[in-house]
C-alpha positions as a Markdown table, in Angstrom:
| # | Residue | x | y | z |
|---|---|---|---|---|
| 1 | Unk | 21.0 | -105.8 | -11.5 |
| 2 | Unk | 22.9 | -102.8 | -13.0 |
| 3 | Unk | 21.0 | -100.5 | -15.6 |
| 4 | Unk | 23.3 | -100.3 | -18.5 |
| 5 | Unk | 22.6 | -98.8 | -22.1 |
| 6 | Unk | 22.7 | -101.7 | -24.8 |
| 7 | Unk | 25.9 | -101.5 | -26.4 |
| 8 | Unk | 25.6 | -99.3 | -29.1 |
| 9 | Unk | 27.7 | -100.1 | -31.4 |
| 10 | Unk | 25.8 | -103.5 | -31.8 |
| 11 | Unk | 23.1 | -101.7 | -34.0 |
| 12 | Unk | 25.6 | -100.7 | -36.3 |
| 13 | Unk | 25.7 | -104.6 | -37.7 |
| 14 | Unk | 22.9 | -104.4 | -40.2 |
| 15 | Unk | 24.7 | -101.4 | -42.2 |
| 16 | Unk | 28.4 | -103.2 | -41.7 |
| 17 | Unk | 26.5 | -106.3 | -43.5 |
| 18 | Unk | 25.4 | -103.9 | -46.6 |
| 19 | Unk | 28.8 | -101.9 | -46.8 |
| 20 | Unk | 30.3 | -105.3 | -46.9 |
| 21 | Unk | 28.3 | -106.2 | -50.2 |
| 22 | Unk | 30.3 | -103.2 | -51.9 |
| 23 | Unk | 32.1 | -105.0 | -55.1 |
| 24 | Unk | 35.5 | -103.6 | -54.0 |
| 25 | Unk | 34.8 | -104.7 | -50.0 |
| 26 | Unk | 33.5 | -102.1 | -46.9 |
| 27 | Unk | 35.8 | -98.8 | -46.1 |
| 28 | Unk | 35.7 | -99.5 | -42.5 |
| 29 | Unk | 35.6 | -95.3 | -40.9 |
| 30 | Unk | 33.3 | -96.1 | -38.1 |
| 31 | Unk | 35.4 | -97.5 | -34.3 |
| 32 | Unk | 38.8 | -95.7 | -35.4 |
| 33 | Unk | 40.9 | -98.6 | -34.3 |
| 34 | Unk | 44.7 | -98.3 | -35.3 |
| 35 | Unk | 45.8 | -100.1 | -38.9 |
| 36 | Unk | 49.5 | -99.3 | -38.7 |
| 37 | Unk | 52.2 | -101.4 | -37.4 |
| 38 | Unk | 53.3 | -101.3 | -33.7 |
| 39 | Unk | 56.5 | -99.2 | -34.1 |
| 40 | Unk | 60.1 | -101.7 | -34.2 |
| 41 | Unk | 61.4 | -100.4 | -30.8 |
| 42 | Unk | 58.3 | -100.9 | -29.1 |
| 43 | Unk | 57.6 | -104.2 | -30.6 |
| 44 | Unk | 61.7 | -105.4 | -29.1 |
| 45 | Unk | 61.0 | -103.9 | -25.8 |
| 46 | Unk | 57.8 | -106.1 | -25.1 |
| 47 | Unk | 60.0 | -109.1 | -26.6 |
| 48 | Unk | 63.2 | -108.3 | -24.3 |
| 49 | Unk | 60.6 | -108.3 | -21.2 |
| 50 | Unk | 59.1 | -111.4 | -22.7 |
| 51 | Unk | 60.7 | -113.4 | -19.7 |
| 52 | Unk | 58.3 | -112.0 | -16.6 |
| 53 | Unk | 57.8 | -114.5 | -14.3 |
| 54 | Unk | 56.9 | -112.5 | -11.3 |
| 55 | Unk | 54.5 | -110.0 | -10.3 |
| 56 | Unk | 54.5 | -106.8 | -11.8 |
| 57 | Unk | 54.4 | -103.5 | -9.9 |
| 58 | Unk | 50.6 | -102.2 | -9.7 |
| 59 | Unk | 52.3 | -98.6 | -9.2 |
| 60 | Unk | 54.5 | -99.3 | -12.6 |
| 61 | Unk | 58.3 | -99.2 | -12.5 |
| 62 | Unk | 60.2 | -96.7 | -11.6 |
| 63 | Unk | 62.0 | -96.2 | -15.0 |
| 64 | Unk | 58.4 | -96.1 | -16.8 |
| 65 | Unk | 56.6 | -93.4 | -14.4 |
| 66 | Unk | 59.7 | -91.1 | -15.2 |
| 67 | Unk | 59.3 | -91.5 | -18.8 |
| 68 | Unk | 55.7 | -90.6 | -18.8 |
| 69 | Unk | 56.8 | -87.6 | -16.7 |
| 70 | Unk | 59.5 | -86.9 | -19.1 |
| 71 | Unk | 57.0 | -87.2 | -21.7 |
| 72 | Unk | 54.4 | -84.5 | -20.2 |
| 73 | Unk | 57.1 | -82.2 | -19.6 |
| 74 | Unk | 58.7 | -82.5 | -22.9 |
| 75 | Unk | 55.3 | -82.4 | -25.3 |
| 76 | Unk | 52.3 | -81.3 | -22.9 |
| 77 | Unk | 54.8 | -78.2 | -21.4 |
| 78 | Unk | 53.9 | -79.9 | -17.8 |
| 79 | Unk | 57.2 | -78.7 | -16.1 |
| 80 | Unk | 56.3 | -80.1 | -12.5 |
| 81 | Unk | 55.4 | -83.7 | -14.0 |
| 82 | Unk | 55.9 | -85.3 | -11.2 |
| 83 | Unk | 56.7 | -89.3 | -11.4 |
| 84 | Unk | 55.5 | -90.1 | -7.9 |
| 85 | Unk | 51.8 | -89.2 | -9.1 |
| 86 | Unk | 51.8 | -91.5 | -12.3 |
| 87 | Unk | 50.2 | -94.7 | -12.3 |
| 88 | Unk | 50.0 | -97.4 | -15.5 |
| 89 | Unk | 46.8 | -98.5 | -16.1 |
| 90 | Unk | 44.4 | -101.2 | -18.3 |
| 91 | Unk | 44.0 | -98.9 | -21.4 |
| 92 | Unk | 41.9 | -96.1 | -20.4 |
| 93 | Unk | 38.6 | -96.8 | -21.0 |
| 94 | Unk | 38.8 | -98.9 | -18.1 |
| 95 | Unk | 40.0 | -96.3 | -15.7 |
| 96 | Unk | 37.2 | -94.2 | -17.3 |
| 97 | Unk | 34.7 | -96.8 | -16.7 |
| 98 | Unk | 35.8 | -97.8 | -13.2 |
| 99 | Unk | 37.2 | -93.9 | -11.8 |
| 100 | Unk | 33.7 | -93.7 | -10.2 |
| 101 | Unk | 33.8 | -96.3 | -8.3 |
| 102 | Unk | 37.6 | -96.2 | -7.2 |
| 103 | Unk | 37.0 | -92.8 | -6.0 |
| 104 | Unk | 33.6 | -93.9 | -3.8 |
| 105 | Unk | 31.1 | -92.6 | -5.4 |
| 106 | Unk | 28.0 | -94.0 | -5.1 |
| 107 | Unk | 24.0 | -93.4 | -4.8 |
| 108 | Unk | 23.3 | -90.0 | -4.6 |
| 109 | Unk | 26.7 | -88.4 | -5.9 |
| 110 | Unk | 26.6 | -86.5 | -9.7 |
| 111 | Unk | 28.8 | -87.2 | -12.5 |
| 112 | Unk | 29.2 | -84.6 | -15.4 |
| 113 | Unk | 30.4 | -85.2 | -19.0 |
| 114 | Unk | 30.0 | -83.1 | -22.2 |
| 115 | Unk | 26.6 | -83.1 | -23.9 |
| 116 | Unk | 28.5 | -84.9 | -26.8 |
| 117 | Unk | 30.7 | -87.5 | -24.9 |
| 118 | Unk | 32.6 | -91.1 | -25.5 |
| 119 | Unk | 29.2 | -93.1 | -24.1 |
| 120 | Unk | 31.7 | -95.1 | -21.3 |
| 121 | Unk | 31.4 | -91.7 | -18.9 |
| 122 | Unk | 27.9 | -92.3 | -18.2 |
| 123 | Unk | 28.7 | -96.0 | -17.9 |
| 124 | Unk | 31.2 | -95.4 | -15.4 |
| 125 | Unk | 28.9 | -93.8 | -13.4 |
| 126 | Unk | 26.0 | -96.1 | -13.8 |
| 127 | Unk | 28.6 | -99.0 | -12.7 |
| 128 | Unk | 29.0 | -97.0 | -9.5 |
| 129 | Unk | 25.6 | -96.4 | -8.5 |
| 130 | Unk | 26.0 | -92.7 | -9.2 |
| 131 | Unk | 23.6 | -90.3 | -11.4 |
| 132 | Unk | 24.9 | -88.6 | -14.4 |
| 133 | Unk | 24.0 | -85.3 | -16.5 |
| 134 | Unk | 25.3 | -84.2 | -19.9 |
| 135 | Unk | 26.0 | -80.6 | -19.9 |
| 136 | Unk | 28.3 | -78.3 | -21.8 |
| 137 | Unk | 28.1 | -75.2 | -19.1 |
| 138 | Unk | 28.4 | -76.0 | -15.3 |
| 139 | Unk | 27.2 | -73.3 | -14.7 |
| 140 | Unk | 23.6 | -74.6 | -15.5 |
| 141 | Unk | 23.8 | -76.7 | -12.9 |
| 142 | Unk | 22.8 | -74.4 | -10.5 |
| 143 | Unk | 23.1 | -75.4 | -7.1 |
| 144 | Unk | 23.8 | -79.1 | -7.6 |
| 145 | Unk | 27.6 | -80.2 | -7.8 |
| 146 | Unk | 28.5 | -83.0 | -8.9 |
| 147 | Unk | 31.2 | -84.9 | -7.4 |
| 148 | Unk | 33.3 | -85.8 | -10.6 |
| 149 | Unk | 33.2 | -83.8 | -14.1 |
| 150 | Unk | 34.9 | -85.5 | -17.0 |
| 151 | Unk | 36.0 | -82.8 | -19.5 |
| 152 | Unk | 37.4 | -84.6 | -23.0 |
| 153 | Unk | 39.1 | -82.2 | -25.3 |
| 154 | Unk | 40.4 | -82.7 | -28.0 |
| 155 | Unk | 36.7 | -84.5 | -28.2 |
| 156 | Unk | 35.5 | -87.5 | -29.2 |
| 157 | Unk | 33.8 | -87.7 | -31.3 |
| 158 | Unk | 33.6 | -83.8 | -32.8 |
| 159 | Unk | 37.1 | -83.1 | -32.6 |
| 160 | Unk | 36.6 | -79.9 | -30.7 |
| 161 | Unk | 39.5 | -78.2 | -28.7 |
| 162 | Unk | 38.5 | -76.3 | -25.4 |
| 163 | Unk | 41.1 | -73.3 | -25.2 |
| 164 | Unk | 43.0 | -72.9 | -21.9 |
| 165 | Unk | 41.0 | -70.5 | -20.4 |
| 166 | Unk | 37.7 | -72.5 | -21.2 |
| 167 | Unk | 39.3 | -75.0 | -19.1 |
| 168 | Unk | 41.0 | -72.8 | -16.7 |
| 169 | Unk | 37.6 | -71.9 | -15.5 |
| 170 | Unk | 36.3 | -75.6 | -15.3 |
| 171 | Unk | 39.1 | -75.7 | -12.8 |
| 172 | Unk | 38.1 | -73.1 | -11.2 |
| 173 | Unk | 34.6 | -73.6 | -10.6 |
| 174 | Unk | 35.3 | -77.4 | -9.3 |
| 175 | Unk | 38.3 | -76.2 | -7.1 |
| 176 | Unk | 35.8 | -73.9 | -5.4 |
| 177 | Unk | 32.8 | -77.1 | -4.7 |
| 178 | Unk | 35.6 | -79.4 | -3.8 |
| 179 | Unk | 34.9 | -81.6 | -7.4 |
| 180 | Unk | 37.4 | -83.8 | -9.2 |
| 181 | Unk | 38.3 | -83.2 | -12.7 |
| 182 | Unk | 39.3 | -85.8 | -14.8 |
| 183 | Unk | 40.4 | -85.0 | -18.1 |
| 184 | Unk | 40.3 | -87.1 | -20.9 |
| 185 | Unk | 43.2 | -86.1 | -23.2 |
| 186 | Unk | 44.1 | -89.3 | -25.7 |
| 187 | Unk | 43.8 | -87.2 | -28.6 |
| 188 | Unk | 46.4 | -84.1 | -27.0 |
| 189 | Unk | 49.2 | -84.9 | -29.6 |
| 190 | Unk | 46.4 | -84.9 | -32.4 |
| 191 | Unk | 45.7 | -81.2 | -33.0 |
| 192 | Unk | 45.5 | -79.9 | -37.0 |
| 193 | Unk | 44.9 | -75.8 | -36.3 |
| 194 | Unk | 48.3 | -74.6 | -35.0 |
| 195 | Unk | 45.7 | -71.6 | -34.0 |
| 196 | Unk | 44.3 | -73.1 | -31.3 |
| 197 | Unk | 46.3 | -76.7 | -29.8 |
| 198 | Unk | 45.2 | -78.8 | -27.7 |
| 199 | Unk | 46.0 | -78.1 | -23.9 |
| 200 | Unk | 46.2 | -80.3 | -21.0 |
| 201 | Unk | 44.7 | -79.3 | -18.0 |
| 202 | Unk | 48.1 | -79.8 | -15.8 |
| 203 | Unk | 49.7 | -76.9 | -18.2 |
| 204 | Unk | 50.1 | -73.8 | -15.9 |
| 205 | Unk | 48.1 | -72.0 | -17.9 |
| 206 | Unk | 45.1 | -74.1 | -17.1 |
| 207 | Unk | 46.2 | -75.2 | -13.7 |
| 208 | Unk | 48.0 | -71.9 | -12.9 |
| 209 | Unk | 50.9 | -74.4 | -11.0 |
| 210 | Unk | 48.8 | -76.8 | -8.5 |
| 211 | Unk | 47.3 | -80.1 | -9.8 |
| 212 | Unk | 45.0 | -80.1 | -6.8 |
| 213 | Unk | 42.0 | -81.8 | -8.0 |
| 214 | Unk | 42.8 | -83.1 | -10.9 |
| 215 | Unk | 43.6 | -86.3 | -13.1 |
| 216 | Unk | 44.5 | -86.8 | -16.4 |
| 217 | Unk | 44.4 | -89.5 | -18.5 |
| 218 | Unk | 46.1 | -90.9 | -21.6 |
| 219 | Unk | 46.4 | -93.8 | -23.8 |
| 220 | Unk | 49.0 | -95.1 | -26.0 |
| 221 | Unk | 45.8 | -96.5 | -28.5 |
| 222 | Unk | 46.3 | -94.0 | -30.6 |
| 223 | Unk | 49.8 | -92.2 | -30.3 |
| 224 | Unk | 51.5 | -95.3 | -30.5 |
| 225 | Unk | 49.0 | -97.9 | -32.5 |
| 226 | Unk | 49.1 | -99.9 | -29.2 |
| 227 | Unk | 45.4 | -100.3 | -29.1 |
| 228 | Unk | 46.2 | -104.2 | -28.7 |
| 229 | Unk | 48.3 | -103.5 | -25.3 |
| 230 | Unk | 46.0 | -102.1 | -23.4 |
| 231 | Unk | 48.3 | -99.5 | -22.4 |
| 232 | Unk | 47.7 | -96.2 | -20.5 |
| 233 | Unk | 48.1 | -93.9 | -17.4 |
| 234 | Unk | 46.4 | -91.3 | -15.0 |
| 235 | Unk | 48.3 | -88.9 | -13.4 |
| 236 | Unk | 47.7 | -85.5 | -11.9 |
| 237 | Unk | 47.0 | -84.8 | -8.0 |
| 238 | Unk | 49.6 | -86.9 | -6.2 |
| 239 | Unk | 46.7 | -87.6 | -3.1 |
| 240 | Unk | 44.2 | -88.9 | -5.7 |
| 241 | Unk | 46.7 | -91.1 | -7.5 |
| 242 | Unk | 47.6 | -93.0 | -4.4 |
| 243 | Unk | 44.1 | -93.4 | -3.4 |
| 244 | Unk | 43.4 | -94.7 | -6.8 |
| 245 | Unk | 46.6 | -97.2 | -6.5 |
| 246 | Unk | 45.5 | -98.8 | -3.0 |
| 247 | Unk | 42.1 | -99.6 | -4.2 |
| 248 | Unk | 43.9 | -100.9 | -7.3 |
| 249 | Unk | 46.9 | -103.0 | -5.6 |
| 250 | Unk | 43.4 | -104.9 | -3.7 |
| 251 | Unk | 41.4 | -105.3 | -7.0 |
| 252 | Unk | 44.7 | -106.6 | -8.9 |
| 253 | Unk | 44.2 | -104.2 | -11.8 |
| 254 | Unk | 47.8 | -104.4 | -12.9 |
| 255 | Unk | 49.6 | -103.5 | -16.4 |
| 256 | Unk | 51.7 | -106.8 | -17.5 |
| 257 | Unk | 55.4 | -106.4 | -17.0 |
| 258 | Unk | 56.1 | -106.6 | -20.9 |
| 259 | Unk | 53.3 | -104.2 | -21.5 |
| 260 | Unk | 55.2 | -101.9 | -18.4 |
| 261 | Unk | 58.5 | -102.3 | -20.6 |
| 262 | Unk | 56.8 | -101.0 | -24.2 |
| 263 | Unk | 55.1 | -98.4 | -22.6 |
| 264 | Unk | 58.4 | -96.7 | -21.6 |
| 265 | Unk | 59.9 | -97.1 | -25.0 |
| 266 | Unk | 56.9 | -95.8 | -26.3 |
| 267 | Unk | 56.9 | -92.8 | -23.9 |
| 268 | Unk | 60.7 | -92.3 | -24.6 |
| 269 | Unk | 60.7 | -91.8 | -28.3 |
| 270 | Unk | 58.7 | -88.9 | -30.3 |
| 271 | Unk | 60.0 | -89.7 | -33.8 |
| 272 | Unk | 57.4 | -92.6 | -34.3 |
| 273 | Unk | 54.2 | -90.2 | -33.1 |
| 274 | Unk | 55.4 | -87.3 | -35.7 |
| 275 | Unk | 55.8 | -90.5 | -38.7 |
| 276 | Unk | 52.0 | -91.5 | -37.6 |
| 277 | Unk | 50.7 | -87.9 | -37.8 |
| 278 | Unk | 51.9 | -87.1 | -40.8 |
| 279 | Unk | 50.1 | -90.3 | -42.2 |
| 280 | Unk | 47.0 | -89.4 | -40.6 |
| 281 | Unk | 47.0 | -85.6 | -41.6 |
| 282 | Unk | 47.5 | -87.1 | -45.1 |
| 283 | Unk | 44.1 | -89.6 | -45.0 |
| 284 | Unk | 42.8 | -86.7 | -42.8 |
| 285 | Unk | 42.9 | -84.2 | -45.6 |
| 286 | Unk | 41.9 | -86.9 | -48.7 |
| 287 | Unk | 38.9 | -87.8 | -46.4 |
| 288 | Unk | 37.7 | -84.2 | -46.1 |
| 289 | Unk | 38.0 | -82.7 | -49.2 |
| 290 | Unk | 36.2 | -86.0 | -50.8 |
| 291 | Unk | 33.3 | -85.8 | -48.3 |
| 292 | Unk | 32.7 | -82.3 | -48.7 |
| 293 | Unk | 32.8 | -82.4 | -52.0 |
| 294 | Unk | 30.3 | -85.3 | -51.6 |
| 295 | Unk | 27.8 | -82.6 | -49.8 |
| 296 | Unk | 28.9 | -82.9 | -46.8 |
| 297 | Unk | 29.8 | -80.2 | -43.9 |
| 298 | Unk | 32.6 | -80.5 | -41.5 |
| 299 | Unk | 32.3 | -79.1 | -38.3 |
| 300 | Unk | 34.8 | -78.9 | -35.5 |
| 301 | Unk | 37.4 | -81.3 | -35.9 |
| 302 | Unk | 40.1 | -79.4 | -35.2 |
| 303 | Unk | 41.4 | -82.3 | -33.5 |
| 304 | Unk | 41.6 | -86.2 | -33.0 |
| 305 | Unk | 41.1 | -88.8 | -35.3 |
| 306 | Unk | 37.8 | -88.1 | -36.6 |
| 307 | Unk | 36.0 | -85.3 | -39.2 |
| 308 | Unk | 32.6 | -84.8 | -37.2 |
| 309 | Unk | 30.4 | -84.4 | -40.7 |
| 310 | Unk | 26.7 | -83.8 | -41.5 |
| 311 | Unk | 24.3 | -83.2 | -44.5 |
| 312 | Unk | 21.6 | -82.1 | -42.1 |
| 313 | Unk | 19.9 | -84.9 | -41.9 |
| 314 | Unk | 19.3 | -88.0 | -39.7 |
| 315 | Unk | 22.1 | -89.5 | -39.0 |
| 316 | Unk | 20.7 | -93.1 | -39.2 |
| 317 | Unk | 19.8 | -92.0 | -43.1 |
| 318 | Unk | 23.8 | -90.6 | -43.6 |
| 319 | Unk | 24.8 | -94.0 | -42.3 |
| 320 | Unk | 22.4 | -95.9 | -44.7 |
| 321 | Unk | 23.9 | -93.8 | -47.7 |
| 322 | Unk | 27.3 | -94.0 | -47.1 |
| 323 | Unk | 26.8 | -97.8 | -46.2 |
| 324 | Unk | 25.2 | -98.1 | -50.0 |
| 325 | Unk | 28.4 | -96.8 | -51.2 |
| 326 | Unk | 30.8 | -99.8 | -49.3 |
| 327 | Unk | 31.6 | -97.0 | -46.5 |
| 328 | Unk | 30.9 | -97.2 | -42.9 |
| 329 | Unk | 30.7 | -94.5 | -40.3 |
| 330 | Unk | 29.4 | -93.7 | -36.4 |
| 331 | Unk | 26.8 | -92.6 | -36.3 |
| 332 | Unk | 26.0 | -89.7 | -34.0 |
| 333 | Unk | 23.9 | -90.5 | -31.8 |
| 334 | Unk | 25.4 | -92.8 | -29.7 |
| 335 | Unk | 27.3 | -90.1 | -28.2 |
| 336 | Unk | 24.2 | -88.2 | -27.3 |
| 337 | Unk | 21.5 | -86.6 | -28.6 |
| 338 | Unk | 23.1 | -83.2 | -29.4 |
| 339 | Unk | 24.7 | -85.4 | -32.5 |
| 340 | Unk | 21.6 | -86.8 | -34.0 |
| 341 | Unk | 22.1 | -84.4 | -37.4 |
| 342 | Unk | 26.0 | -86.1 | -37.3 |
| 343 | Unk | 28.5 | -88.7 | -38.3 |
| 344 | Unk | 32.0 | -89.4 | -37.1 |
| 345 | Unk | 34.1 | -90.7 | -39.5 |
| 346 | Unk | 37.7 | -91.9 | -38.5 |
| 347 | Unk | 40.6 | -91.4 | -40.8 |
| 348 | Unk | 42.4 | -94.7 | -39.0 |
| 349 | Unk | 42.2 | -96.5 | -42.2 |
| 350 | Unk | 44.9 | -97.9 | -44.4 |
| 351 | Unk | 45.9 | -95.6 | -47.5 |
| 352 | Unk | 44.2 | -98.0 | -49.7 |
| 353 | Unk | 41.0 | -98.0 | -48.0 |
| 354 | Unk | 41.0 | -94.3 | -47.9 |
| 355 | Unk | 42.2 | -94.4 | -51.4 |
| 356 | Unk | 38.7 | -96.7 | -52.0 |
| 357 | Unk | 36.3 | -94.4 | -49.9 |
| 358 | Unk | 37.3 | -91.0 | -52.1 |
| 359 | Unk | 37.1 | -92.8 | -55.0 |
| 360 | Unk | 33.5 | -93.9 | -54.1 |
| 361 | Unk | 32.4 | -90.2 | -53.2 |
């Protein structure tokens, strides 16, 4: 029998019950899951592909794995974006939860993830039979390497941006013990400090020109309010990508035609991702100035979808309060220790509900 962690967000359902009670209803702030509509063109392209009676390619069309390349080059500055090493896959938390195992690791091999990390990297590894450690410096790791390190930035949950030459070195150092890094970048197109943006690890700056090593990954969820598609991609070192797509062409994990087709419109067309940021730098900044003046402190959250927040306290008690007022957040915790003192609160609500939870405050 696998060892897996209860699922955490199951212990949130006692505080959901008493936010619900609230006379005006609960402020929902805790998963983050997209409120907004599917954007027009995206919604005709799955309807035009609606007719799909055969197969669809594992390896994605043609036409869509040049419009993700497009894409990189165009808004992550990834000149050499090559097409040939871009493969759709099942939304990404399951290529995060099953990259383990479609790489082979197993008994014996290491993977690393963040101290404060989405909890699905240390179920990926548990599903493969593999050990995990949390760490924010590889460099305490001493002599053991590990055989895949996730880095996620801009993080979830604390909305912190690693600068290229944090992750230029994180390159480095795996390059040099023959480690894969996968980068987790959903959030890249959800940076608020024009100071310091969020940088994917195939720029040259990080990469310095060779994608030897390493994958990234990417999900329309957020960008595109296509959490309901299941819609995403890894790309990166061509070698790795192919391996990935055999063992996928055997398992049948294979992105649905229509979902293929709404992806490339999706990929193709920027004006819908700067209408969506602008409505969540709106609720982003409501949500802020309501909950600090409410006591709390922000920290981080530079980035993403979420204001990392604490009134130094447990965050099991922060949850309780806020759930008194009608308003539900994450709690901490359940992305590690390290956020025990913490709360994640998403700003993926609807206007009115934000409208609702400053009110409350």
């Amino acid at each position: 029998m696998l060892s897996l962690p209860d699922f955490p967000w199951d212990r949130l359902a006692p505080y959901k019950e008493r936010a619900a009670a609230h006379p005006d209803g609960i402020v929902d702030l805790s998963v983050g899951t997209p409120v907004d509509p599917t954007p027009e063109p995206i919604q005709d392209a799955l309807r035009a592909a609606a007719d799909a009676p055969g197969y669809p390619q594992t390896y994605g069309t043609p036409e869509l794995r040049e419009s993700v390349a497009g894409w990189m080059r165009r808004r992550l500055g990834v000149l050499d974006a090559d097409p040939d090493a871009v493969l759709p896959v099942i939304g990404t938390k399951e290529l995060v939860a099953w990259l383990p195992t479609l790489l082979g690791l197993g008994a014996g091999d290491k993977v690393a993830f963040p101290t404060l990390a989405y909890p699905t990297y240390d179920v990926g590894a548990r599903l493969a039979g593999a050990g995990s450690v949390a760490t924010d410096s590889l460099l305490s790791l001493g002599p053991e390497t590990p055989k895949l390190v996730w880095v996620n930035s801009p993080s979830n949950p604390t909305g912190k941006v690693l600068p290229a030459e944090h992750l230029r070195k994180v390159v480095a150092w795996a390059r040099s013990r023959g480690a894969v890094v996968a980068s987790d970048e959903c959030y890249v197109e959800f940076g608020w400090d024009e100071s310091n943006p969020p940088v994917s690890i195939l720029h040259p700056d990080v990469c310095e020109g060779s994608h030897e090593g390493l994958l990234v990954l990417n999900s329309l969820s957020k960008r595109s309010n296509l959490a309901g598609y299941r819609a995403g991609f890894v790309s990166g070192d061509l070698a790795l990508v192919k391996r990935l797509l055999e063992v996928r062409k055997h398992a049948g994990m294979i992105v649905p035609a229509p979902v293929q087709a709404a992806m490339r419109a999706a990929f193709d067309d920027d004006e819908h991702v700067r209408e969506q940021r602008a409505r969540y730098a709106r609720r982003r900044a409501a949500l802020r100035e309501a909950f600090e003046r409410h006591g709390f402190r922000i920290d981080h959250s530079e980035a993403s979808l979420y204001l990392w927040a604490t009134r130094d306290e447990s965050c099991w008690d922060t949850v309780g309060h806020l759930a008194d007022l009608g308003i539900l957040v994450g709690p901490g915790d359940f992305y590690g220790q390290a956020g025990a003192n913490h709360v994640r609160i998403a700003f993926t609500a609807t206007d009115d509900r934000v409208g609702a939870a400053t009110t409350r405050l």
